[in-house]
C-alpha positions in Angstrom: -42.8 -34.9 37.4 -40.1 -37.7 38.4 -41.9 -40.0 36.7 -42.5 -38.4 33.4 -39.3 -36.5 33.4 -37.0 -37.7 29.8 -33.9 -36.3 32.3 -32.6 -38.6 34.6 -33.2 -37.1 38.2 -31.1 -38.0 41.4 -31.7 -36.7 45.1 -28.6 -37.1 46.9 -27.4 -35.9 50.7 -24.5 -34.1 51.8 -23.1 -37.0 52.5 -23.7 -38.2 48.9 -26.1 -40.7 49.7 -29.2 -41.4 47.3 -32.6 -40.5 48.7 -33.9 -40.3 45.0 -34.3 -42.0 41.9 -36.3 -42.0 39.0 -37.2 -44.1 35.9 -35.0 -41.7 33.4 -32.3 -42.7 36.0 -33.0 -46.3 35.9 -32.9 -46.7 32.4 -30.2 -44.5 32.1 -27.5 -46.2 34.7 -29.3 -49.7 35.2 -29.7 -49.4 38.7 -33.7 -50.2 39.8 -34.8 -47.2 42.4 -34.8 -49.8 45.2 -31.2 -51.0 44.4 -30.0 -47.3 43.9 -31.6 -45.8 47.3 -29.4 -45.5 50.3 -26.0 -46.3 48.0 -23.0 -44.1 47.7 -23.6 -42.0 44.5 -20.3 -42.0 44.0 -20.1 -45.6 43.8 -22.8 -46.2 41.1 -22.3 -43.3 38.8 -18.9 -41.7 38.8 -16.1 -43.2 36.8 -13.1 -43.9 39.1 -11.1 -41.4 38.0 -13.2 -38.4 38.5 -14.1 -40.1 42.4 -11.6 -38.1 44.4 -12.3 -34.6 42.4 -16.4 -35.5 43.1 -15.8 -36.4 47.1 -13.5 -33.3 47.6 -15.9 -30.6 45.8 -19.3 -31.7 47.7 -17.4 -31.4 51.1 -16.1 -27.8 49.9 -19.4 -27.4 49.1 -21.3 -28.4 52.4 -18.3 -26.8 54.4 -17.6 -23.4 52.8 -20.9 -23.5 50.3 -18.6 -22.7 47.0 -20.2 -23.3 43.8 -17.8 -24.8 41.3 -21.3 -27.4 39.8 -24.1 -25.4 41.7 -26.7 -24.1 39.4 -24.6 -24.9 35.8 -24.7 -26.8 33.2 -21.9 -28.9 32.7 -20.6 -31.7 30.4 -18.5 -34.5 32.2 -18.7 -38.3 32.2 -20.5 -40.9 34.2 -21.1 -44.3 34.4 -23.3 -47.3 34.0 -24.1 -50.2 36.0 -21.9 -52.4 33.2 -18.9 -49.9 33.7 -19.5 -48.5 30.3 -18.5 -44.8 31.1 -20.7 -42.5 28.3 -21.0 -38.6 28.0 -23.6 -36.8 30.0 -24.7 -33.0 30.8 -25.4 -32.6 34.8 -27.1 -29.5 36.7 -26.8 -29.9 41.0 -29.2 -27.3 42.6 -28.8 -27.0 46.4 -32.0 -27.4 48.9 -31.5 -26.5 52.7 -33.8 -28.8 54.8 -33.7 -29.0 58.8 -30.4 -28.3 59.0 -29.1 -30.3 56.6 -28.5 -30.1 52.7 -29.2 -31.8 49.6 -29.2 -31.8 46.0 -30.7 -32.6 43.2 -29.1 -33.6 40.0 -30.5 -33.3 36.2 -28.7 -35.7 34.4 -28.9 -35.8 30.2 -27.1 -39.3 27.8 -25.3 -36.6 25.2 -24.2 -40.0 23.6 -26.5 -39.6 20.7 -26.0 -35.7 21.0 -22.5 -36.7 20.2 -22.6 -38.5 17.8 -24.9 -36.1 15.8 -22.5 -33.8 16.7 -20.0 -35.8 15.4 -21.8 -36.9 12.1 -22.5 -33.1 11.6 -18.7 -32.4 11.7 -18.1 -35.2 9.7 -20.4 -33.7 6.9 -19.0 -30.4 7.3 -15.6 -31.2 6.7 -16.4 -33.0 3.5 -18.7 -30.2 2.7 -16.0 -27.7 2.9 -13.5 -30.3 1.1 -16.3 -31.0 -2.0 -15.0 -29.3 -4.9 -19.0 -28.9 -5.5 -21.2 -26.0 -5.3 -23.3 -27.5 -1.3 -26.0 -25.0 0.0 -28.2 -24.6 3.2 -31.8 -22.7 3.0 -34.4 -22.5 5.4 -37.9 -22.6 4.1 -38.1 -19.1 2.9 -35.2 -20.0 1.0 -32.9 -17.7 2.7 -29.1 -18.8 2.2 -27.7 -20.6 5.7 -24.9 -22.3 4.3 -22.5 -22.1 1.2 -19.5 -24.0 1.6 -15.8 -23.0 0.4 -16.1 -24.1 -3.4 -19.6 -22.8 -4.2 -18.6 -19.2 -2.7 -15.7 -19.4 -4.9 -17.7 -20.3 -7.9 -20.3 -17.4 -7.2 -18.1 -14.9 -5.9 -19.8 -14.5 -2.7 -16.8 -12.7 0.0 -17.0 -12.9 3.4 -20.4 -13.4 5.6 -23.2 -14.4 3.4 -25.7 -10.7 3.4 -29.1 -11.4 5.4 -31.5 -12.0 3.0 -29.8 -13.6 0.4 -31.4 -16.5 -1.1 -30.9 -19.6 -3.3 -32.3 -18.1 -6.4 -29.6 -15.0 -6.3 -27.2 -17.4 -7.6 -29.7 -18.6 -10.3 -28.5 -16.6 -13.7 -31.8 -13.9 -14.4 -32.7 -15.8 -17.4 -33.1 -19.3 -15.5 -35.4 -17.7 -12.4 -38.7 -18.1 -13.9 -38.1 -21.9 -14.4 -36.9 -22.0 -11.1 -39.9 -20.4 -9.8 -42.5 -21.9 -12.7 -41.5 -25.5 -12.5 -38.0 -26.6 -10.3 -39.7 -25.1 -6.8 -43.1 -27.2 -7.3 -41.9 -30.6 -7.9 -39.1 -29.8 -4.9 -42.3 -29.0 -3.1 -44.4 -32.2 -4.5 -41.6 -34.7 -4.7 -39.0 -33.2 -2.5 -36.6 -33.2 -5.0 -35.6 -32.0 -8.3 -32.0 -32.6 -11.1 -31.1 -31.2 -13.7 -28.9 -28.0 -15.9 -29.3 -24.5 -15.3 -26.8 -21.3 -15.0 -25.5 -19.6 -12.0 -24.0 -16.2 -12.3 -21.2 -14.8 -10.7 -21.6 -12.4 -9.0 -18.6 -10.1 -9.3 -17.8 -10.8 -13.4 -21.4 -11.4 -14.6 -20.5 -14.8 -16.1 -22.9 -17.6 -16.2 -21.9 -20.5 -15.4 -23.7 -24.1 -16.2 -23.9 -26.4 -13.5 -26.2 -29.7 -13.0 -27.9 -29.4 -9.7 -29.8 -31.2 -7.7 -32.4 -29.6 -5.1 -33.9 -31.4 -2.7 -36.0 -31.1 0.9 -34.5 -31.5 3.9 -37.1 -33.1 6.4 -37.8 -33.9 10.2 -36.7 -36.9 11.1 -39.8 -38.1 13.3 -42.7 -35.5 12.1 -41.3 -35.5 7.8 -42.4 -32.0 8.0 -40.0 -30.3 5.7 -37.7 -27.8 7.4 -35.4 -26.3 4.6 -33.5 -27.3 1.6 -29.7 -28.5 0.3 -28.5 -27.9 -3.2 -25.7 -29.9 -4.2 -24.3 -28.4 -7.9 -21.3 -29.1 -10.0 -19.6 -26.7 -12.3 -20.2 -28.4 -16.4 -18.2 -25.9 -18.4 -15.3 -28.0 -18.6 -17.7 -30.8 -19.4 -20.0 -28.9 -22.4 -16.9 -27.3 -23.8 -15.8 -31.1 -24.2 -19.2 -32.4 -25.5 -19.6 -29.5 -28.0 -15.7 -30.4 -28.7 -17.2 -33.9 -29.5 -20.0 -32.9 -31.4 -17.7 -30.6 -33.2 -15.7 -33.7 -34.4 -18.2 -36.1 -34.8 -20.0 -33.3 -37.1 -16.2 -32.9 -38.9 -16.5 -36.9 -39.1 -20.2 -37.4 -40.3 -19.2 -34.8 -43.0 -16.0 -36.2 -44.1 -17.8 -39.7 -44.1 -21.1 -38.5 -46.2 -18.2 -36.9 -48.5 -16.5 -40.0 -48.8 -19.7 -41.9 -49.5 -20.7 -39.6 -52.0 -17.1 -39.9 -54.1 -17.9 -43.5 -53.7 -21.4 -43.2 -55.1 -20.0 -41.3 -57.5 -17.1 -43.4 -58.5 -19.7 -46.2 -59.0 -21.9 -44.6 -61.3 -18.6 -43.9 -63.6 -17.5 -47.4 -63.1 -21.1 -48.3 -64.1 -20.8 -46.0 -66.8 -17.5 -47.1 -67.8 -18.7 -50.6 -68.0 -21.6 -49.6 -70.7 -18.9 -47.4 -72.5 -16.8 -50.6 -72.7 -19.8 -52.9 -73.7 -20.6 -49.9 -75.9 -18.5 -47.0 -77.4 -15.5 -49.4 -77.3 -16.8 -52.7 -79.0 -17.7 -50.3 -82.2 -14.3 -49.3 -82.9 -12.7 -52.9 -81.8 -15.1 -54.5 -83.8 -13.7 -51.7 -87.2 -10.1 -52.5 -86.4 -11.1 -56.2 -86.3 -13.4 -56.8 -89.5 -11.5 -53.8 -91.7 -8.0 -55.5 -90.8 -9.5 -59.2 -91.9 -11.0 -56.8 -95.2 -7.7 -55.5 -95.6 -5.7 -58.9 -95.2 -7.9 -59.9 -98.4 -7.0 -57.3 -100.3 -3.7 -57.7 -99.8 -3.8 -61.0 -101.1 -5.4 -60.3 -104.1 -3.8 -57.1 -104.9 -6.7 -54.5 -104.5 -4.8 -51.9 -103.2 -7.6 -48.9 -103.4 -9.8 -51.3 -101.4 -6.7 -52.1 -98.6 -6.1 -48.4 -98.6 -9.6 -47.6 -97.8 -10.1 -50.5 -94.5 -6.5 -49.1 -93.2 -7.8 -45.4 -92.6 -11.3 -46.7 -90.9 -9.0 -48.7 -88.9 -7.0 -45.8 -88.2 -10.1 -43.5 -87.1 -11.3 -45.9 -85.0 -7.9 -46.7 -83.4 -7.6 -43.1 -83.2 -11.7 -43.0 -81.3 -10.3 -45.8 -78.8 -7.2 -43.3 -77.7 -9.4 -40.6 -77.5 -12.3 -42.4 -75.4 -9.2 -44.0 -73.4 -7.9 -40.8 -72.7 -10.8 -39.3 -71.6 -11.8 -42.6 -69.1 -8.3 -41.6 -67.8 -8.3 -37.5 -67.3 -12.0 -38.4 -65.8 -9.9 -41.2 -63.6 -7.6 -38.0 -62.4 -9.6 -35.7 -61.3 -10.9 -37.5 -58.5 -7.5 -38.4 -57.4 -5.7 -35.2 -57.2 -6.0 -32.8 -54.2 -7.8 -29.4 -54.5 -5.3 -26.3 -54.4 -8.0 -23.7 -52.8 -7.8 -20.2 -53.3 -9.1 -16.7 -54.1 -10.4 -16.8 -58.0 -11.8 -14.4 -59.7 -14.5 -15.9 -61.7 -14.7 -13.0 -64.0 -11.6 -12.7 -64.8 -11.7 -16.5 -65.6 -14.5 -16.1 -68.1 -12.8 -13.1 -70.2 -9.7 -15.9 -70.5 -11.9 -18.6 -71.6 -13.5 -16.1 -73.9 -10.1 -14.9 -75.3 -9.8 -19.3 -75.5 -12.6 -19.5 -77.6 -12.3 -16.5 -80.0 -10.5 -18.7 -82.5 -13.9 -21.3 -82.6 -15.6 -18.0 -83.0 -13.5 -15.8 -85.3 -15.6 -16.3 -88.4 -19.1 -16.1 -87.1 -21.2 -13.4 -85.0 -21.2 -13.6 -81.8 -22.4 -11.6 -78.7 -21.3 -11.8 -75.4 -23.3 -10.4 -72.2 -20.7 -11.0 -69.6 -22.6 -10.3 -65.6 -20.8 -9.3 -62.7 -19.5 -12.1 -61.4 -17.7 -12.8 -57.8 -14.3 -14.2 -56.2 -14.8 -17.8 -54.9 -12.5 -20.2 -52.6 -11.5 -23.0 -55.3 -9.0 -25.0 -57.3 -8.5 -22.2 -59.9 -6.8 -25.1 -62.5 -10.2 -27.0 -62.0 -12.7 -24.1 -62.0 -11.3 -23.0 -65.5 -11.3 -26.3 -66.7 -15.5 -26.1 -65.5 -16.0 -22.6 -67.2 -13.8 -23.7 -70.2 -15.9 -26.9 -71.2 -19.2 -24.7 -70.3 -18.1 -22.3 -72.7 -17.0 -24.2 -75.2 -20.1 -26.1 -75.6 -22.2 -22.7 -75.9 -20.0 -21.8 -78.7 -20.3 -25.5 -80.1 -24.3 -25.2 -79.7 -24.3 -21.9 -81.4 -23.2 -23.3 -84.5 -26.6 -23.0 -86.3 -27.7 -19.6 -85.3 -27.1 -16.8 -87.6 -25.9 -14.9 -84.4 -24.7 -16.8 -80.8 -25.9 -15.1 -77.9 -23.9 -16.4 -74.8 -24.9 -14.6 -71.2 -22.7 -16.0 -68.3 -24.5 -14.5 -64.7 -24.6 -15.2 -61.0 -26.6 -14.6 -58.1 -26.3 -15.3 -54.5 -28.7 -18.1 -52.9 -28.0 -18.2 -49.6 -24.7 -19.8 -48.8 -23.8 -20.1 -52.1 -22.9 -18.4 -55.2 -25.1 -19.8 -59.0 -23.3 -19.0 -62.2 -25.6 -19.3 -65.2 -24.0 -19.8 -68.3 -27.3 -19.3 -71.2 -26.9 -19.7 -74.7 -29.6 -20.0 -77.4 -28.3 -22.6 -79.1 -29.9 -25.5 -80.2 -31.0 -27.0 -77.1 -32.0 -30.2 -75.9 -35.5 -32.5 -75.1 -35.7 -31.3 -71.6 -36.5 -35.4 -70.8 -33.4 -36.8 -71.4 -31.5 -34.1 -69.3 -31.1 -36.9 -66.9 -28.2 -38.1 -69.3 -26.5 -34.6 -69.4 -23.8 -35.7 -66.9 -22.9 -39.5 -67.9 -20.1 -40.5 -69.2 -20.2 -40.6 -72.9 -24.1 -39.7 -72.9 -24.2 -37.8 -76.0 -28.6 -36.1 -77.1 -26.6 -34.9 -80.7 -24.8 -37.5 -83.1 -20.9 -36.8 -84.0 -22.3 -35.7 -87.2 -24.2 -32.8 -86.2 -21.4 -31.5 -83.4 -18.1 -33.1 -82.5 -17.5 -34.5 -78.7 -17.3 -37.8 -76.9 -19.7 -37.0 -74.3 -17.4 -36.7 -71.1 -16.7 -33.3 -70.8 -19.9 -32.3 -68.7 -19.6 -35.5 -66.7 -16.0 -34.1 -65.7 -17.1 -30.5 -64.8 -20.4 -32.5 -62.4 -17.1 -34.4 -60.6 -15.7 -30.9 -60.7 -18.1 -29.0 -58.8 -19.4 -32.0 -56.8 -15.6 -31.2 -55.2 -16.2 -28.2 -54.7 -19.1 -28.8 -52.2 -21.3 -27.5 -55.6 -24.0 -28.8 -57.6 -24.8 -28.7 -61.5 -28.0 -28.7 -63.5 -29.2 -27.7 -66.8 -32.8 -26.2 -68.5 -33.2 -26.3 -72.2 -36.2 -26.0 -74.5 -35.5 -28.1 -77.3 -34.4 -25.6 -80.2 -34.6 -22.0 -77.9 -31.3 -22.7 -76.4 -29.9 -24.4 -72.9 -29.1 -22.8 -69.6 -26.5 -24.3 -67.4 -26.0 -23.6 -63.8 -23.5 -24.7 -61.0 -23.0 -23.6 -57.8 -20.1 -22.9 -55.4 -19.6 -22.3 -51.4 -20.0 -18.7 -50.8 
């Protein structure tokens, strides 16, 4: 048993003399057994501070048999061969033998102990200080340990109850993922990371932390013996990402809406640029050839013929200021800001109506007027929309022995469609493509009147809006247009 013993073990006589010694206390002091028999215990062991206080209890000991050491465990210092004085645990127990007495002494190095100890202090402190959920369990999962911040942020008060375990903080709806899939890689990989929700357990409130689980195992046999949870509190942190997100949505929007004006803009500017080389060169080249015409007959007096060249110049000086004009209200309306509010699209179309009674006055006419709704818009801009719809139905009408005009709306999910039908002459549904250009006329100025920019104007219109604008004909039965609006 001395020679197995992991406890150092010392014999000694009342007169503190060694008559034992063995390997534990060899390795432990780094005295051999020979070189420690027959010496002064005292003098190999016992720091020299504590040697009066050791001398003075054995001879109370021997003399009146009091037991201040007999038979307890107690924690004091001793010392090596080097002098190196280290933290031990010591037991004496008493033997009676012939007359004379002795002890023996089970001596224990609490220097590792200590420092464990120590370490473990260390740990706890910063555990307690963490501002992060830190948990305990054994390996029933039973709670052991919640430091200061994670009972705050469950609302556990006061001793932690019995059988509480890890999963009672987990929010319900989180459990069976914690039970399906977080607990079996823990057990398989001995650890696991990632989001869940805790619940608190006074208010209800779930709380999203990221969490790590992981084992907690035997230093020598890596059997596990429990597990830690280490969790932080990510409200503050999602409330900031979906703040983020939030924006960058905001952004992404205002960026596709921006790249969409400019998509726009450079289709009119393409537009614009064939409307130049086009529908402007026509009237240039009147005012040019009729003014070199009327220059002639100026000089040779034909004043019937002069007369003649200076009103086609003046008609197509007059097409230039209208084309012009219209490049520059088009030009305006994607400059000006939209004055959003409440408008009542009904009451809009009865004023257009009233308008266009005038275009109307001598012809028949029928109106089938739907209910329509209140929209969020620019209510200058939405009339000018409804106005040139309108307008164009009467315009279309022209030919019909009776102009049916229906103006409806239905809702399509977030948004309202107005229809505005007519049954009018229509168009070849294959070039409804050019409905929307700038000056992209499917009737000749002889048949109706226009410049081809009003319906371009009402697409930049509604496009504004966050709407869209198509059109359905059948070419002689009439033309449907439709737009929509945010609901």
């Amino acid at each position: 048993m001395l020679e197995v013993s992991l406890d150092a073990i010392v014999a000694i006589d009342q007169d503190n003399v060694v008559v034992e010694w063995n390997p534990a206390a060899e390795q432990m002091f780094g005295y051999s057994r020979p070189e420690a028999i027959g010496q002064d215990l005292s003098l190999l062991i016992v720091p020299p501070e504590y040697l009066e206080a050791h001398k003075r209890d054995m001879k109370r000991y021997v003399a009146n048999r009091e037991r201040p050491l007999v038979s307890h465990r107690v924690q004091l210092e001793a010392r090596r061969r080097g002098g190196e004085v280290f933290p031990c645990e010591i037991a004496f127990h008493p033997l009676d033998i012939e007359g004379r007495t002795y002890f023996a002494a089970h001596l224990r190095d609490l220097t590792e102990q200590r420092r464990t100890d120590q370490e473990r202090d260390q740990l706890a402190r910063v555990a307690e200080a963490s501002t992060d959920f830190i948990a305990f369990s054994d390996l029933d999962n039973r709670l052991m340990y919640i430091n200061r911040a994670g009972r705050q942020l469950v609302g556990y008060e006061g001793d932690i109850p019995v059988q509480a375990t890890l999963a009672d903080v987990v929010h319900p709806e989180d459990r069976e993922q914690l039970v399906r899939e977080i607990w079996p890689q823990v057990n398989e990989t001995g650890q696991w990371q990632g989001e869940m929700r805790f619940v608190h357990r006074g208010t209800g409130e779930a709380i999203d932390v990221h969490r790590t689980i992981f084992a907690v195992r035997d230093p020598v046999t890596r059997q596990t013996v429990g597990f830690a949870t280490v969790s932080r509190d990510i409200r503050e942190v999602k409330k900031a990402e979906q703040e983020r997100l939030t924006w960058q949505a905001w952004l992404e929007a205002q960026v596709a809406e921006r790249t969409r004006e400019l998509t726009d803009l450079n289709e009119e500017l393409d537009a614009f640029s064939y409307s130049v080389a086009h529908d402007l060169r026509a009237p240039i080249r009147h005012i040019m050839g009729f003014t070199q015409l009327a220059r002639r007959s100026f000089r040779s007096h034909e004043d019937v013929k002069a007369d003649g060249y200076l009103q086609v110049i003046e008609q197509a000086a007059r097409k230039m200021d209208t084309l012009v004009e219209a490049l520059l209200n088009l030009a305006r309306q994607a400059r000006g800001p939209l004055r959003s509010a409440p408008v009542d699209l009904r009451w809009m179309v009865e004023r257009v109506r009233t308008e266009l009674d005038s275009d109307a006055a001598q012809r028949q006419m029928r109106w089938d007027i739907g209910d329509l709704p209140v929209v969020q818009g620019d209510a200058v801009l939405l009339h000018q929309v409804l106005s040139n719809l309108l307008q164009n139905a009467v315009k279309y009408t022209r030919t019909r022995s009776m102009g049916v005009i229906a103006v409806r709306a239905y809702r399509l999910e977030a948004e309202w469609v107005i229809e505005v039908r007519d049954n009018g002459v229509g168009f070849d549904p294959k070039y409804t493509g050019k409905l929307f250009r700038v000056f992209q006329r499917l009737h000749s100025e002889r048949e109706f009147e226009g410049i081809g920019v009003g319906l371009a104007n009402v697409q930049r219109i509604v496009k504004r809006h966050g709407g869209r604008i198509w059109a359905s004909s059948v070419l002689d039965e009439g033309a449907t247009f439709s737009f929509s609006l945010p609901a």
